[in-house]
C-alpha positions as CSV (number, residue, x, y, z in Angstrom):
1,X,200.8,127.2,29.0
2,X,201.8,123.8,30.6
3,X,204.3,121.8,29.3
4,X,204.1,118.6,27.5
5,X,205.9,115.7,29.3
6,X,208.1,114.1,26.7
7,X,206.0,110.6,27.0
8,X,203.0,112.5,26.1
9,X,204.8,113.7,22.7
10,X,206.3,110.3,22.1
11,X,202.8,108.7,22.1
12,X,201.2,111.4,20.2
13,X,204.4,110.9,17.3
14,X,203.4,107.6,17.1
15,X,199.5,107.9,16.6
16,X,200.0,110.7,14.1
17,X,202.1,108.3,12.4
18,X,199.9,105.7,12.5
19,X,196.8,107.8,11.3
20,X,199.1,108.9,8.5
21,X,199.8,105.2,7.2
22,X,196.0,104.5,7.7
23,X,194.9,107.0,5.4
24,X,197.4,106.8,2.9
25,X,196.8,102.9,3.2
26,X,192.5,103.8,2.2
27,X,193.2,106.1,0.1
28,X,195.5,103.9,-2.2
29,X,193.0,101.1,-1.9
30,X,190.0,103.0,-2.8
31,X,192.0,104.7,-5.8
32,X,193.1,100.9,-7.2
33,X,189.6,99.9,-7.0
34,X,188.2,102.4,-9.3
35,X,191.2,102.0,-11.5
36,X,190.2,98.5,-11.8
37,X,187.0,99.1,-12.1
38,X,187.0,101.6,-14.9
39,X,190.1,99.8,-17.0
40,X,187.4,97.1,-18.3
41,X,185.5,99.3,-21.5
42,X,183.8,96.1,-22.1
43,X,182.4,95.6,-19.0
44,X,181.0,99.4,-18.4
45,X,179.5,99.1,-21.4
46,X,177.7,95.6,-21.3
47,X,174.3,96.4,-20.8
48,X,174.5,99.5,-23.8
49,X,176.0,96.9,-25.9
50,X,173.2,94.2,-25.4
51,X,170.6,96.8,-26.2
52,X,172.4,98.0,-29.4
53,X,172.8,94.3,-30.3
54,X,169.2,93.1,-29.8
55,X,167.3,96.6,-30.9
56,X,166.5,95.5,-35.5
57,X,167.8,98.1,-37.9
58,X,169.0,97.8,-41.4
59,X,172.3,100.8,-41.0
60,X,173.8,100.2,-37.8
61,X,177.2,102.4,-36.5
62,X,179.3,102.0,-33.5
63,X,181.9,105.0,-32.3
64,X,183.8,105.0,-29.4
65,X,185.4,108.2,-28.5
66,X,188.0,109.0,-25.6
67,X,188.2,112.3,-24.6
68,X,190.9,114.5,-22.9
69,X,187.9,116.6,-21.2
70,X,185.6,114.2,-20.4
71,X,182.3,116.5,-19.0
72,X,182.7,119.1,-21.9
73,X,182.1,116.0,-24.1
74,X,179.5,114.8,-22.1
75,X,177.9,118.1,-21.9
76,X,178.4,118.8,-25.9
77,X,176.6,115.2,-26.9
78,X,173.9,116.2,-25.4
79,X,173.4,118.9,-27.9
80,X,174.8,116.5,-30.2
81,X,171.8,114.0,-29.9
82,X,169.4,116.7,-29.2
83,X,170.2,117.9,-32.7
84,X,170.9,114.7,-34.7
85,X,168.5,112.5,-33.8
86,X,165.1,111.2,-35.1
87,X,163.1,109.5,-33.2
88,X,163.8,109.4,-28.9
89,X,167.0,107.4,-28.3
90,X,166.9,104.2,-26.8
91,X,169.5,105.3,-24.4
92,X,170.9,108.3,-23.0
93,X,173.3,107.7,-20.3
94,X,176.2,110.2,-18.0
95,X,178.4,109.2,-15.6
96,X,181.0,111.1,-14.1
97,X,183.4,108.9,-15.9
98,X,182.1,108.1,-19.3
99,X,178.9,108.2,-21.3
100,X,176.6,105.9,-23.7
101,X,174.0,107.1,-26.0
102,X,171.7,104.9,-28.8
103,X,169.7,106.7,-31.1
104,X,168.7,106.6,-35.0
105,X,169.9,108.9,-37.1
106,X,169.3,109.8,-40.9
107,X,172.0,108.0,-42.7
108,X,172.9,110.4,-45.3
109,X,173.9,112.7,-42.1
110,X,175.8,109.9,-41.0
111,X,179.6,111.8,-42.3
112,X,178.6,115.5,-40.9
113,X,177.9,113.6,-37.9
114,X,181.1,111.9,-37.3
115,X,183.2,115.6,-38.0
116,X,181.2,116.9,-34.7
117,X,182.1,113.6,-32.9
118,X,185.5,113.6,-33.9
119,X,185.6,117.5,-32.5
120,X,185.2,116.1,-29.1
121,X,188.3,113.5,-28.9
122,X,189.7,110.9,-30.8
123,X,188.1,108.2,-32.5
124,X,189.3,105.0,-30.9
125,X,186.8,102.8,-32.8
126,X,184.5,103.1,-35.8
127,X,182.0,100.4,-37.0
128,X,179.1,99.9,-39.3
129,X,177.4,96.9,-40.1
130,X,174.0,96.0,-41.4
131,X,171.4,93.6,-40.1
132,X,171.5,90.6,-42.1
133,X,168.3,89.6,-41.0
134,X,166.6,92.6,-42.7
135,X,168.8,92.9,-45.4
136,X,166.8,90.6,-47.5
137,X,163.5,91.4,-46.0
138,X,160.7,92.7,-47.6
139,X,158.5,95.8,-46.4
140,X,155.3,94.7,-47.9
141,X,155.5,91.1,-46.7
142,X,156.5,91.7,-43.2
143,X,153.3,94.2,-43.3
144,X,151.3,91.4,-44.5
145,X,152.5,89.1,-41.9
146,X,152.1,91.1,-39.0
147,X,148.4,91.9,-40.6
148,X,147.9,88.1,-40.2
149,X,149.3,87.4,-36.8
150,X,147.3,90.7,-35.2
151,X,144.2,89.0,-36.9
152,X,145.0,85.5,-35.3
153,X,144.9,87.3,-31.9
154,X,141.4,89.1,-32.4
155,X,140.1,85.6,-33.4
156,X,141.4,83.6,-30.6
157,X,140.2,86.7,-28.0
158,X,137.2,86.4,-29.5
159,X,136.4,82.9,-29.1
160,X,136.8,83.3,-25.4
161,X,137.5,80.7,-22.7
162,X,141.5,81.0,-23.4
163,X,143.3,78.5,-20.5
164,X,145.9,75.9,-20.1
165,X,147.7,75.3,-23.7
166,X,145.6,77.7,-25.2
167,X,146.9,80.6,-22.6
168,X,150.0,79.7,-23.4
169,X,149.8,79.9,-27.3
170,X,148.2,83.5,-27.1
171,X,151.2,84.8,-24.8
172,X,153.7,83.0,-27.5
173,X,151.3,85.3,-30.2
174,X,151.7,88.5,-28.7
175,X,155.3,88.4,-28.4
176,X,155.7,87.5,-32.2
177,X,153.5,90.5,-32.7
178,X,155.8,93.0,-31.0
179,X,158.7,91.7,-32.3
180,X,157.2,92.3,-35.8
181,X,156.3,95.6,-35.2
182,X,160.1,96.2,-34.4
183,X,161.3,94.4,-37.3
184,X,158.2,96.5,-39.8
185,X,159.2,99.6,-38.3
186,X,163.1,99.5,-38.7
187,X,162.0,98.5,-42.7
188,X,160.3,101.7,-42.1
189,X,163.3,103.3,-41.3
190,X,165.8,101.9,-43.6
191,X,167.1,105.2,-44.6
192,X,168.0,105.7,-40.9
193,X,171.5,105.1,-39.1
194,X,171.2,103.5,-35.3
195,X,173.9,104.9,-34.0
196,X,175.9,103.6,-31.1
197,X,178.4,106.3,-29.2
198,X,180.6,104.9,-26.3
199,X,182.6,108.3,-24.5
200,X,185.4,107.7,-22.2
201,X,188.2,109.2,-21.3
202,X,191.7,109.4,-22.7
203,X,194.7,108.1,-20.8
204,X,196.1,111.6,-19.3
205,X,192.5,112.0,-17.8
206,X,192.6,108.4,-16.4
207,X,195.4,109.5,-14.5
208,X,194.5,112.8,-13.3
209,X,191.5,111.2,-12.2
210,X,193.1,108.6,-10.3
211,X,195.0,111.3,-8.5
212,X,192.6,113.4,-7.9
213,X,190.6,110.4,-6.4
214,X,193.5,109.4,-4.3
215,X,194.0,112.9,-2.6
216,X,190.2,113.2,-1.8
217,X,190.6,110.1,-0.3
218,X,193.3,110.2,1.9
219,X,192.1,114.0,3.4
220,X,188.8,112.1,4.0
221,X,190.6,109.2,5.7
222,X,192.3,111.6,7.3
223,X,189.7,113.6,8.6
224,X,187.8,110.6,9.8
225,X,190.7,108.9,11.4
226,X,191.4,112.1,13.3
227,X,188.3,113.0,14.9
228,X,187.4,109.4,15.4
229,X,190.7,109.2,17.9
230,X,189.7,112.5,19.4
231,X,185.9,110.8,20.2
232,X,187.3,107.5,21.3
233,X,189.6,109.6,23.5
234,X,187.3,111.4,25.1
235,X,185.2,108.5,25.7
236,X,187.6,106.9,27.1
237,X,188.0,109.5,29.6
238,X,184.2,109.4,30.5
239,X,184.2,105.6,30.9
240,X,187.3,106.2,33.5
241,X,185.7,108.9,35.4
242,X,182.1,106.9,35.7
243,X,184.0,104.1,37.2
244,X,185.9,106.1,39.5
245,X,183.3,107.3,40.8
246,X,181.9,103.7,41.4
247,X,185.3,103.2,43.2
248,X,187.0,101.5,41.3
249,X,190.8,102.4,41.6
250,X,193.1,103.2,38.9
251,X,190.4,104.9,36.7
252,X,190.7,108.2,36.3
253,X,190.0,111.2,34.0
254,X,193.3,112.5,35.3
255,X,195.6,109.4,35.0
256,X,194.3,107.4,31.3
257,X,196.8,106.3,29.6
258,X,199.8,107.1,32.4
259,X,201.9,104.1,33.8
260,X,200.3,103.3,37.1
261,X,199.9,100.2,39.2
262,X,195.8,100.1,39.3
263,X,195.2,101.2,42.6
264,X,198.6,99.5,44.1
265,X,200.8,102.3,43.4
266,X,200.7,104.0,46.9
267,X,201.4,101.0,48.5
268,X,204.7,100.2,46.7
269,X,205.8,103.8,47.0
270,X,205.1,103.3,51.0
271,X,207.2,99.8,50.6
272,X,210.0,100.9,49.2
273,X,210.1,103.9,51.2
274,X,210.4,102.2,54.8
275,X,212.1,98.8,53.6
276,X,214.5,100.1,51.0
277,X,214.6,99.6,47.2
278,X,215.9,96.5,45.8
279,X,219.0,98.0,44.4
280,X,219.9,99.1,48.2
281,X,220.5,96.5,50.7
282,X,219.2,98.1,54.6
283,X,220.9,96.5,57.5
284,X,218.6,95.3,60.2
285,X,219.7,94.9,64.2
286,X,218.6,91.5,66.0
287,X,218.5,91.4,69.6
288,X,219.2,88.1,71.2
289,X,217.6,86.5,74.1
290,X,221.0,87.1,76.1
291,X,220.8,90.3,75.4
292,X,223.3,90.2,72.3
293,X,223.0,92.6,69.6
294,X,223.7,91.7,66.3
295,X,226.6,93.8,66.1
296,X,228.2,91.7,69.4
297,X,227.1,88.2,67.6
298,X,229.5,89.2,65.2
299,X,232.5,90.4,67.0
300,X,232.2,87.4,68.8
301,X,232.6,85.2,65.8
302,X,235.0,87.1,64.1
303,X,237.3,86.3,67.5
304,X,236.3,82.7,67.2
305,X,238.0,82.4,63.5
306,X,241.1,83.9,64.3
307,X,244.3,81.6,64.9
308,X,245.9,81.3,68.4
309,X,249.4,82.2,69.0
């Protein structure tokens, strides 16, 4: 097995050191995100809470629950609703995270109910309220008013020839209408409960979570990082051996990434081989025209300095 040249470790040190920091750099990045972006109840639940708020009931109950086990809870209001509720609920959402669910209940089941949902964590929040715009309504006359506005609409399709303003006034109809039915149809139900039941998880599991989520992303990063310098290295290679075989000096398979000259190293090595390196001063012989050496010109000096006697 060859050896590795002590250059070749020193550079590999240094990009296993750098992949490291990458990874651990991503992976801390990625885990601060979701942390940020799960801290905010009231923004996960901003769509669910626009629903509850605009869907008519007379009874209406909001619970949020955090959970130490978040997917048994998820997995257990499911039965939960399955069991509990009366008509289809309005929403039935799981993440991996947390969980929302809207749906009408009978009210007098309303305290057996909140047992079971205390069973699956603690209750961080508990709320019932009742819709003051029904309180005071009567069942009869909203009957009788809806009667009337479905009867305006037969008579207007009727007539025939509906444009302009009077397009626009049938349109305006049809959406009192439906909004009556809602409003008739929760009087309906005024011994019903719409129930409102935000799951998220408790503090410890924030945590875990977030570690968990940072060690799956910095093996990822890792792995990534890894075989991307191992492609990119070998690519490198190929794009040096295509242009060497174009000529082009200096590119090699053999020679990426060593210290050479680009295709001048053999001529320095042949320079400072026959004229001497530039630490080491070589002595060169002239020859004169009167046949004097070098080596004579400077005896012949020397003799010139000296003092006579």
């Amino acid at each position: 097995m060859a050896k590795i040249s002590s250059t070749t470790r020193t550079r590999i040190k240094g990009i296993t050191i750098i992949i490291i920091f990458l990874a651990l750099g991503w992976a801390i990045f990625s885990a601060m995100k979701q942390k940020d972006s799960g801290s905010d109840v009231n923004e996960i639940f901003k769509k669910s809470n626009k629903t509850f708020e605009e869907t008519h009931a007379i009874k209406k109950a909001k619970i949020r629950i955090s959970s130490p086990n978040i997917a048994n809870a998820l997995q257990q209001m499911d039965a939960i609703v399955y069991s509990y509720a009366v008509d289809t609920p309005l929403l039935k959402s799981r993440e991996s995270s947390y969980g929302e669910f809207i749906f009408k209940v009978d009210s007098y089941k309303m305290p057996e109910l909140t047992q079971k949902l205390a069973s699956l964590g603690n209750i961080d929040q508990q709320i019932e309220v009742a819709d003051t715009s029904l309180v005071n309504k009567s069942l009869a006359t909203e009957e009788e008013i809806l009667k009337s506005k479905r009867k305006e609409l037969a008579d207007l399709e009727a007539a025939g020839n509906i444009y302009g303003s009077l397009a626009d006034y049938k349109n305006r109809l049809i959406t009192e209408i439906r909004a009556q039915e809602d409003r008739v149809k929760a009087l309906r139900q005024s011994d019903t409960t719409l129930l409102y039941v935000q799951l998220i998880p408790s503090v410890v599991s924030n945590q875990f979570s977030w570690a968990k989520t940072f060690a799956l992303n910095f093996v990822k990063a890792l792995v990534i990082l890894v075989v991307g310098v191992v492609v990119l290295y070998y690519i490198l290679r190929l794009i040096a051996y295509i242009l060497s075989l174009f000529g082009v000096k200096g590119f090699t398979a053999s020679t990426l990434g060593s210290s050479y000259r680009y295709g001048y190293g053999d001529y320095y090595n042949r320079y400072d081989s026959h004229h001497g390196s530039s630490g080491h001063k070589r002595k060169v012989k002239r020859i004169y025209k009167d046949g004097r050496t070098s080596n004579q010109s400077e005896n012949k000096e020397e003799t010139k300095d000296e003092p006579k006697t």
